[in-house]
C-alpha positions, -999 to +999 in steps of 0.1 A: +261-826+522+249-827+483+257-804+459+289-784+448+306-761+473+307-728+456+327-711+488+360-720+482+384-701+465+404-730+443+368-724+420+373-688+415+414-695+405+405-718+382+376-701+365+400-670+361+426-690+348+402-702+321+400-668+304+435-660+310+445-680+276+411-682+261+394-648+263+403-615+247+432-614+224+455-587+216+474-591+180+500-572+171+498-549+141+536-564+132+531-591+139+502-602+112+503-634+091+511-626+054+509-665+045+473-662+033+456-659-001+464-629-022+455-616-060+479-598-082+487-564-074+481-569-037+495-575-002+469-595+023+476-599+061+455-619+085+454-606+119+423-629+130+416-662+118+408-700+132+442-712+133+460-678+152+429-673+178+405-700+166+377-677+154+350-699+138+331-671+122+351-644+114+384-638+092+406-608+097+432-587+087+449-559+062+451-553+030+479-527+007+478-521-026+505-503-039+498-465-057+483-468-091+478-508-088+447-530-093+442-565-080+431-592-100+391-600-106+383-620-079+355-630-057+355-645-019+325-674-025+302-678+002+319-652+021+304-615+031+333-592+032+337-556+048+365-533+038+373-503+057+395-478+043+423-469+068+444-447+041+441-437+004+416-439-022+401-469-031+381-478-064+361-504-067+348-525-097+324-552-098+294-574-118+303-600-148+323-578-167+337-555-140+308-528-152+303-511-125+324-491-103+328-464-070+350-448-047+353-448-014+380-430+011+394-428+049+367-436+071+347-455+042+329-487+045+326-511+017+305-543+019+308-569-010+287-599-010+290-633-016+305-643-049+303-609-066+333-607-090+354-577-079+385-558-082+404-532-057+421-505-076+440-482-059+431-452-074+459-429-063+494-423-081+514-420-056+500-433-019+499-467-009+458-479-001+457-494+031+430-513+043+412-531+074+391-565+057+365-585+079+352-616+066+320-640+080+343-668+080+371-680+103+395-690+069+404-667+042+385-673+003+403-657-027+392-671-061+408-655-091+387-649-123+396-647-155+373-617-166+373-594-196+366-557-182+346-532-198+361-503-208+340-476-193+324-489-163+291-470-145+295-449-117+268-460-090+263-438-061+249-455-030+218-441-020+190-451+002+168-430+024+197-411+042+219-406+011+202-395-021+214-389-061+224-357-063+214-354-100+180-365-084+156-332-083+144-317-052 
């Protein structure tokens, strides 16, 4: 006879077993990783990363910023980053000089790409800003920036075809 018997069951166990340790993963929400990169004024977690579930594309985990605090100017480098806003209001700042800035609250998406300077502000007195962040690589990029701010930064609205300016006439 040539070929592989696919009848028996020894195949099935061990193809089962496989995924057992190497297939979906559950994390814990206490029991995150807080030994990752972090800016001033905030408190990062990972959750998902290479070395606790060997993701090779994708970094994970949570973000706090206490009420009324800012994070340094930063950027992430080659990395695309998502921020979804669990609780809290968050403000964001980015460009050169920090020029321009918008909000964004529970249920919000924010995408920053790679190597924009930003900063996180939590623009609440008194709750905490607690975030989810994804990023497209399995290891976490923070590089601080020395930046000057402006003083008054612009307001930008995002608006495409479903969201429009509201100052914009009908």
């Amino acid at each position: 006879m040539t070929g592989h018997d696919h009848s028996h069951s020894q195949h099935a166990h061990d193809h089962d077993d496989r995924w057992k340790h190497d297939g979906v993963r559950v994390i814990p929400g206490n029991q995150l990783d807080t030994n990752v990169p972090s800016t001033a004024g905030m408190d990062r977690a990972a959750a998902i990363n290479f070395a606790r579930v060997g993701a090779q594309k994708l970094w994970a985990g949570t973000v706090s910023i206490k009420p009324d605090a800012k994070t340094g100017a930063h950027h992430h480098g080659h990395l695309e980053s998502v921020i979804y806003v669990v609780k809290g209001k968050a403000r964001m700042r980015w460009g050169e000089s920090l020029q321009f800035t918008a909000e964004a609250g529970p249920g919000d998406f924010i995408f920053v790409p790679p190597y924009v300077p930003h900063q996180e502000i939590n623009a609440s007195r008194d709750e905490v800003l607690e975030c989810v962040l994804v990023r497209s690589d399995g290891e976490a990029v923070a590089i601080n920036l020395d930046i000057e701010p402006v003083e008054k930064p612009e307001t930008v609205l995002w608006i495409d075809p479903v969201h429009r300016d509201p100052n914009e006439k009908k």
